[in-house]
Steps between C-alpha positions, in 0.01 A plus 500: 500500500621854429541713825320791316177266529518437885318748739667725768437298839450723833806669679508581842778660714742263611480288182807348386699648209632264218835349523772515341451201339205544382522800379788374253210266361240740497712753308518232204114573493549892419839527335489835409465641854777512712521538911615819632585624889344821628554614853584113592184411335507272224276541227422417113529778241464522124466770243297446159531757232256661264431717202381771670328661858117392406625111453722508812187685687267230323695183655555707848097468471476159423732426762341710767153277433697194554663596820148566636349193400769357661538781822835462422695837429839581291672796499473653176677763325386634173702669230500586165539172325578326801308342804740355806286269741636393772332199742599409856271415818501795730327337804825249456752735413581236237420287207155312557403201199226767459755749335632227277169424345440890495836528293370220230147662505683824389713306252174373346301844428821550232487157396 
């Protein structure tokens, strides 16, 4: 099964993050992003490009809708021909499985 297909599943404070390990094999999923550390904090980040501001706005849209069917949030900054989204768990401070399906449900609105 693709991991863009599986639903977010509840997260509560004191969840566990994703280990290591795991997160090497859950990175094979969504190639394209890569893991970043912010303020000790790590978290999954990738930029897509467009043509122009109303197709970058378009897929910040699209992407907005998702995260609230979801209630699952990114950071998103939009640009002229570019959109960066970036997923992590804030009640974790941390990756959750949640933000690895998020990441392959954001891969699949370009697809």
């Amino acid at each position: 099964m693709n991991i863009s297909q599986l639903k977010c599943a509840p997260c509560h404070m004191g969840a566990a993050t994703v280990a290591e390990a795991e997160q090497v094999i859950l990175m094979q999923e969504i190639p394209y992003w890569r893991p970043i550390l912010v303020n000790g904090v790590t978290q999954l980040q990738r930029q897509y490009k467009f043509k122009n501001f109303k197709s970058a706005l378009e897929f910040t849209n699209q992407l907005g809708a998702i995260a609230e069917l979801e209630d699952h949030h990114p950071a998103i900054l939009t640009e002229w021909g570019s959109v960066t989204v970036t997923w992590w768990t804030h009640t974790i401070n941390g990756l959750h499985h949640n933000d690895f399906i998020m990441a392959a449900k954001t891969d699949h609105l370009i697809a």
